[in-house]
GUNUKE-574906 format. One record per residue (C-alpha): z, y, x; residue in one letter. Coordinates in steps of 0.5 Angstrom, whole numbers, padded with zeros to 4 digits, always signed. Layout:
N
ZYXA ...
***
This chain:
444
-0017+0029-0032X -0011+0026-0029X -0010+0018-0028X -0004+0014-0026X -0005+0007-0024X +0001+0002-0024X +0000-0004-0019X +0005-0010-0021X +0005-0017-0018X +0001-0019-0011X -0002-0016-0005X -0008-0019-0008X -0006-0015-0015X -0005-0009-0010X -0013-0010-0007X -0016-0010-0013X -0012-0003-0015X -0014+0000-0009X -0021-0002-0011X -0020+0002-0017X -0017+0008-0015X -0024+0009-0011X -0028+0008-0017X -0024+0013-0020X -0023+0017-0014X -0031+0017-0014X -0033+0020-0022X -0028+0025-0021X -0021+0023-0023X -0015+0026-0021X -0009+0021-0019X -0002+0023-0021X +0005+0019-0020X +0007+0023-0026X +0008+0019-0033X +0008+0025-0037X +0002+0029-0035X -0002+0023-0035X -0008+0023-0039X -0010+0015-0038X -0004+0011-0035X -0008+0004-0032X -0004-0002-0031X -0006-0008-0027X -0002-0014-0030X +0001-0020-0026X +0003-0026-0031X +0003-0032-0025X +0010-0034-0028X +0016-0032-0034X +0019-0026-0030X +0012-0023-0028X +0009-0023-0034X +0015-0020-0038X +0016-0014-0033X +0009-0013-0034X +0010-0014-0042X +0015-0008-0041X +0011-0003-0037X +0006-0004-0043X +0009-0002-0048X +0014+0003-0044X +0008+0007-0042X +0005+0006-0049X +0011+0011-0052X +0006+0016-0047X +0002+0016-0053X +0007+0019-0057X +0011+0023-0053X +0005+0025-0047X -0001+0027-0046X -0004+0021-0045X -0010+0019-0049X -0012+0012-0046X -0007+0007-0044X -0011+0002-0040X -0009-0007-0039X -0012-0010-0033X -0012-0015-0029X -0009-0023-0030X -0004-0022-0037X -0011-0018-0040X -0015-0024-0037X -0010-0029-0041X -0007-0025-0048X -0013-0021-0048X -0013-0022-0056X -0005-0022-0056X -0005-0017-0053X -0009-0011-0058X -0006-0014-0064X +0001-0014-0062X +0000-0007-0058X -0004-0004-0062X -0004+0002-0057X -0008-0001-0052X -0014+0002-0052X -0017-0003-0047X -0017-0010-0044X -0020-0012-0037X -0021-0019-0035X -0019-0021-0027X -0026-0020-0025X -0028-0015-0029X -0025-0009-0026X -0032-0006-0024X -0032-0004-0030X -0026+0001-0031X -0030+0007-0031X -0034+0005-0036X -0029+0003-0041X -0024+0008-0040X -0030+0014-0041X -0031+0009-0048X -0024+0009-0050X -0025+0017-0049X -0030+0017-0054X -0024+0013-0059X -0028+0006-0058X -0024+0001-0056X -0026-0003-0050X -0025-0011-0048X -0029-0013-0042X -0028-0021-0040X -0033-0023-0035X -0034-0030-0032X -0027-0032-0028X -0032-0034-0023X -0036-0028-0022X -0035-0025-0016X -0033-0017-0016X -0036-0013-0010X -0031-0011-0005X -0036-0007-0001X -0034+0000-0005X -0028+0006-0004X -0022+0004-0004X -0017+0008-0003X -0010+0006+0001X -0005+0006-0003X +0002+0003+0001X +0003+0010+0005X +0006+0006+0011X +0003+0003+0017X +0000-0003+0013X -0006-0006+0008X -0008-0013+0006X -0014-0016+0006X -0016-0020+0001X -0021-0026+0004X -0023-0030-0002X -0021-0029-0009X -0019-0036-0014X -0017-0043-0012X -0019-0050-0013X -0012-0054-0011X -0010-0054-0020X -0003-0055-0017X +0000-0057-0024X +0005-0052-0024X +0000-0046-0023X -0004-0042-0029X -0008-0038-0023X -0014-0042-0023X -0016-0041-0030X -0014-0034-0029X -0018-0033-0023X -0023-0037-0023X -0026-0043-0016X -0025-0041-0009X -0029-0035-0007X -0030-0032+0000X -0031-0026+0001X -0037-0025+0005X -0036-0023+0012X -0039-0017+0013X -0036-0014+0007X -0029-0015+0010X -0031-0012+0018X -0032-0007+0014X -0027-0006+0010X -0022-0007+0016X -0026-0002+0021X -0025+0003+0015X -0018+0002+0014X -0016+0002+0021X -0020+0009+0021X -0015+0012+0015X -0009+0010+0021X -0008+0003+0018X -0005-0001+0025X -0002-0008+0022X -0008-0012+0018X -0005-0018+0014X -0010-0023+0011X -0008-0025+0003X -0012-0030-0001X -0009-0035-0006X -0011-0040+0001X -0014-0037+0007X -0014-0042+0010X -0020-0045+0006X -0025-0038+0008X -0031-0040+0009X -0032-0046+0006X -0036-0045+0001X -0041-0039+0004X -0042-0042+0011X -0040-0049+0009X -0035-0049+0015X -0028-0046+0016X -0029-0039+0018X -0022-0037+0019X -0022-0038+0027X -0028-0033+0027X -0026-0028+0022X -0020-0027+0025X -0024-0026+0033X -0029-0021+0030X -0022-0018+0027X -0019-0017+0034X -0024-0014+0036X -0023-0007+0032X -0020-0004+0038X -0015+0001+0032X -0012-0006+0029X -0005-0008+0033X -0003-0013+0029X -0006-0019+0025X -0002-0023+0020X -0004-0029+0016X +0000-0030+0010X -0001-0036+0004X -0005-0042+0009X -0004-0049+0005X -0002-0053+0011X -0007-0059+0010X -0012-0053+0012X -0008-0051+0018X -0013-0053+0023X -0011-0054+0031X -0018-0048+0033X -0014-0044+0028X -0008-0045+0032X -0011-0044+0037X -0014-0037+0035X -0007-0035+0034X -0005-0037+0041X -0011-0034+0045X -0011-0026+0041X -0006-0023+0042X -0006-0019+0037X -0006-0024+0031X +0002-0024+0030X +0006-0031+0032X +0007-0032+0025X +0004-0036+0019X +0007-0037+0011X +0006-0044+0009X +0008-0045+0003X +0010-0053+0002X +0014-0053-0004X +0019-0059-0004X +0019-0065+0001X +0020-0070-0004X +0014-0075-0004X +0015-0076-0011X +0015-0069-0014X +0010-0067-0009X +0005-0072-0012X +0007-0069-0019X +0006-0063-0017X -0001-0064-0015X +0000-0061-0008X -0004-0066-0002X +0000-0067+0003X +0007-0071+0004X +0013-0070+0007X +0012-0074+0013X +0006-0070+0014X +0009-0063+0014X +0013-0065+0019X +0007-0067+0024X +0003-0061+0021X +0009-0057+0023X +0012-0060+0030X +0003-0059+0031X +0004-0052+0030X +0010-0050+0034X +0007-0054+0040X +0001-0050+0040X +0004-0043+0039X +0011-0044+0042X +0015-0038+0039X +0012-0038+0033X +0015-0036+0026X +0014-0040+0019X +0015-0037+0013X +0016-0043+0007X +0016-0043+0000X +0020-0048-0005X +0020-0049-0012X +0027-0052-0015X +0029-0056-0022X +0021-0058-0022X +0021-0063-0028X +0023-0069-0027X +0027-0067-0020X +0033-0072-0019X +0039-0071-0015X +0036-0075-0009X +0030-0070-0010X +0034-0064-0009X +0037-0068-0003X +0031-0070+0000X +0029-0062-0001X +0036-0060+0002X +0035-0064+0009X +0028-0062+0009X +0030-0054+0010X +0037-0057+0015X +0031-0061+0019X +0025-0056+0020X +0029-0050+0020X +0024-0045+0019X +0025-0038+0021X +0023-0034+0013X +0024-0039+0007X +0024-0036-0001X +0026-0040-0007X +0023-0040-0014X +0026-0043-0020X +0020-0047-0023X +0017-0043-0030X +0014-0048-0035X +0008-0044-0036X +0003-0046-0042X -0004-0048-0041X -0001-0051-0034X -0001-0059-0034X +0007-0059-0032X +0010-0055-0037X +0009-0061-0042X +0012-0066-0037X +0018-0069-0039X +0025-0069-0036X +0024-0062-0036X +0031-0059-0032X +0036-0054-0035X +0037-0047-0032X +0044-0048-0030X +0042-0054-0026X +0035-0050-0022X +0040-0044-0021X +0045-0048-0018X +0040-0052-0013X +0037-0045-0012X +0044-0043-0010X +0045-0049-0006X +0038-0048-0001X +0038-0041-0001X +0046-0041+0003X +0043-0046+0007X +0038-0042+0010X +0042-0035+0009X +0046-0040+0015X +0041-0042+0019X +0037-0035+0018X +0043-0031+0020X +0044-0036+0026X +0037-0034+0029X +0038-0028+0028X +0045-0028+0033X +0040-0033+0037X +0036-0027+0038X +0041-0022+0041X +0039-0020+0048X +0032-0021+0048X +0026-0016+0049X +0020-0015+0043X +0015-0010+0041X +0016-0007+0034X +0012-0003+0029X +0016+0004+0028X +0015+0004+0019X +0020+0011+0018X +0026+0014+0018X +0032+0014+0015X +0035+0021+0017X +0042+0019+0012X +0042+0014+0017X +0039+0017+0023X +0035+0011+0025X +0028+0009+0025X +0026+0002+0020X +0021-0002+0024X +0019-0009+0024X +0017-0014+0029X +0011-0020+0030X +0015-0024+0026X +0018-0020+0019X +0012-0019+0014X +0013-0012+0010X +0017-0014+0004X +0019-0020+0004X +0022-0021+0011X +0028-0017+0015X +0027-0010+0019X +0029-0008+0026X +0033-0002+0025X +0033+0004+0031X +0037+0009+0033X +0034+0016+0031X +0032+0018+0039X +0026+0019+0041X +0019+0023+0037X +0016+0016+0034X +0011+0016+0028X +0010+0012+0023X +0005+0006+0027X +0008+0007+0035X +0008+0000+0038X +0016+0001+0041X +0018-0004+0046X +0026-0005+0044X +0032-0010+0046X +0036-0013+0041X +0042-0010+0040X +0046-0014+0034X +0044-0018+0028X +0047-0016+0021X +0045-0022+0017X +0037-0022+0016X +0036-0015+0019X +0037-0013+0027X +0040-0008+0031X +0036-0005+0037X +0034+0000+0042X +0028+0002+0046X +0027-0001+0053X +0027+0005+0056X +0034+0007+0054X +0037+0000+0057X +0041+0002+0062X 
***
């Protein structure tokens, strides 16, 4: 029987599929990529804000015409819109057939052979049941890279934020699951591991009642397939200096962490829920730049939270200007029901969040672009993605370009690189986001 598996929201949403697809692998469906010849179509849902739970909406109910028009006789909903509309969703979707909770994926098998005997299915476990992450999982990217989830749910209940009740408290992963999960990816071909959790910086805390990140990312190092580490989503008042410590002393941990700080604004900071003030993030930044000299930071914002003031926008805009991180995404705050801001007053009107985002985007497209000018004629190592033949360049990233999210190093297409080589390049030219370079050996 043939299974298509659509994948939408997070990296971590990307875990969970990849753990699905080995179920299904391992009972005997066949995978396809092909909507039409789809017997079961499986979506992982995301509903974090308005515009992922809308495009998961739309994928719902255009995979649900395969019913009509295909072979498929069972369209499945996963993941965290199933968790949170599971009702909504079978009676406004009639032609769903199954409905599984974040934390019920194990479930999968079970509820698809239940759909195939014409029974309808909904498996909503515990949001704080752990699923067991020590199965197949079947890599799903076919690029050079995997995450890792190390913990499920979180207990920071931001205001802004629906993911606690949809995930649950924070759990770690054990980690000898996660040892062996990482000696398995490396042995598929992965080269670059990136640690994902909604907070990686608290693993541990709650199985051996001590930040265990440090130790972790050693015993991770000591995979002698893995070349590179990254960490992503560490919430700076867990950014500890033995983690920083870590990063400088392994080198094959990345100089590069995604700190997400939100806003700078100690007053919409305090109504955001968050646990840190500004004058905070600058000492926990000017720490971690001491401590890893070179290293990249990654930042996100959220703009036109409720009750912003100009003066908040201000505090922001001078916050990106002074800190001058190397990476830095915006959102524009979406009330989300069930979270305690979207009954906030002084709600901001979209004009005014899409002008502020405007503004700080511009600003860090120019200080962006001037690292990256900055950057001409230095040496660094890169990790060969692909080809471009249209182009006749290779698409490479380095230490400090996260996949997806950050630019790319762009080579001339000389040379026989595979996917995953570890070229040392020279970079010749900055074209916005993204750098021009050559191999070192070509240099005159």
């Amino acid at each position: 029987m043939k299974v298509l598996l659509i994948s939408l929201g997070c990296d971590k949403n990307l875990v969970d599929s990849e753990f699905m697809l080995g179920e299904l692998f391992d009972n005997g469906y066949e995978m396809t990529d092909n909507e039409e010849d789809a017997e079961a179509i499986i979506i992982n849902t995301c509903c974090f804000i308005n515009d992922a739970k809308m495009e998961s909406i739309e994928t719902i109910i255009e995979m649900s015409q395969y019913k009509k028009t295909g072979k498929c006789r069972a369209l499945i909903v996963c993941g965290c819109l199933a968790q949170r509309y599971a009702d909504e969703i079978r009676k406004e979707i009639p032609e769903v057939d199954a409905v599984i909770g974040t934390t019920a994926y194990e479930e999968l098998i079970c509820a698809l052979e239940e759909v195939l005997q014409s029974k309808d299915s909904i498996r909503l476990k515990d949001i704080n049941y752990m699923p067991k992450q020590s199965g197949r999982r079947i890599h799903s990217t076919g690029t050079v890279y995997s995450y890792l989830k190390i913990a499920e749910g979180c207990n920071k209940n931001c205001t802004y934020c629906i993911i606690p009740s949809l995930r649950g408290a924070y759990r770690s992963v054990p980690m000898e699951d996660l040892i062996d999960q990482a000696v398995k990816l490396a042995e598929s071909g992965v080269k670059e591991l990136i640690l994902v959790a909604q907070e990686t910086t608290l693993y541990g805390t709650d199985l051996y009642g001590y930040n265990a990140l440090p130790k972790l990312l050693s015993r991770l190092c000591r995979i002698e397939a893995l070349n590179w580490i990254r960490i992503l989503y560490a919430y700076p008042e867990d950014i500890t200096e033995e983690l920083m410590d870590t990063i400088n002393k392994e080198d094959k941990i990345c100089a590069y962490i995604d700190m997400p700080v939100q806003h700078a604004s100690d007053d919409i900071l305090r109504r955001m829920g968050r646990h840190t003030a500004r004058k905070e993030l600058e000492e926990k930044i000017s720490m971690i730049r001491k401590k890893v000299p070179g290293i990249a930071i990654r930042t996100t914002l959220i703009t036109g939270f409720p009750g912003e003031t100009k003066e908040d926008h201000r505090i922001l805009l001078d916050f990106v200007k002074n800190m001058r991180f190397d990476r830095l995404g915006v959102f524009k705050y979406s009330p989300e029901e069930n979270t305690a801001a979207y009954d906030f007053e002084k709600q901001i009107d979209d004009a005014t969040k899409q002008t502020r985002f405007d503004e700080i985007m511009q600003l860090q497209q120019e200080i962006a672009f001037e690292m990256a000018e900055d950057r001409i004629g230095s040496e660094t190592d890169v990790i060969i993605e692909g080809e471009l033949p249209s182009d006749n360049l290779y698409a490479a990233r380095s230490r400090i370009d996260a996949p997806d999210i950050d630019g790319c190093v762009f080579l001339p297409l000389t040379g026989e690189y595979m996917s995953g080589d570890i070229v040392r390049v020279r970079i010749t030219d900055a074209r916005g986001y993204d750098l021009i370079a050559v191999p070192v050996n070509m240099c005159s």
